[in-house]
C-alpha positions in Angstrom: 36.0 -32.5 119.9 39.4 -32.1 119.8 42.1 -30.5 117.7 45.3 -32.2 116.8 47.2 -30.7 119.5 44.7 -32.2 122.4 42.9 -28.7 123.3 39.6 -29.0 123.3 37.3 -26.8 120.9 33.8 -27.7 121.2 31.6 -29.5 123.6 28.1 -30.5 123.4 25.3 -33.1 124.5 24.0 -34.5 121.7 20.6 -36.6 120.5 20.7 -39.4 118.3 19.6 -37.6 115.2 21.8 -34.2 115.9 25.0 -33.2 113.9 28.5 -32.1 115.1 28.2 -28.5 113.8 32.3 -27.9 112.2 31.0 -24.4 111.0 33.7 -22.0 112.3 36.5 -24.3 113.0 40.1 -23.7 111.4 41.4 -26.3 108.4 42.4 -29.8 109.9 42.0 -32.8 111.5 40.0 -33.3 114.8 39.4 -36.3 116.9 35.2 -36.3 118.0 34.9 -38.8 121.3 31.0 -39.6 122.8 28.9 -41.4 124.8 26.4 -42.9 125.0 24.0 -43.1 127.6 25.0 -47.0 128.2 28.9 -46.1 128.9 29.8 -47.3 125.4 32.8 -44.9 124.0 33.2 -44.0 120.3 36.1 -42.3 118.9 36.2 -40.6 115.0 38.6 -38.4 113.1 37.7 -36.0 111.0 39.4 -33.6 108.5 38.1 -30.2 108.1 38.6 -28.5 105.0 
């Protein structure tokens, strides 16, 4: 996950059925890129509040 400036502030490996914990993370928007295990790249926003 990234913040809108491009640094990075959180990793993780992730199931299926796990959430992206946002607990902790400053007011904003955030750009969240994975993987799956076949290669195939997804890409989400997301505004923090």
């Amino acid at each position: 996950m990234t913040d809108v400036l491009g640094h990075s502030v959180r990793t993780a490996t992730l199931t299926v059925t796990q959430q992206v914990a946002v607990s902790g993370l400053a007011p904003g928007l955030y750009t969240l890129r994975a993987s799956d295990t076949q290669g195939r790249q997804y890409v989400s926003r997301l505004m923090v509040q």
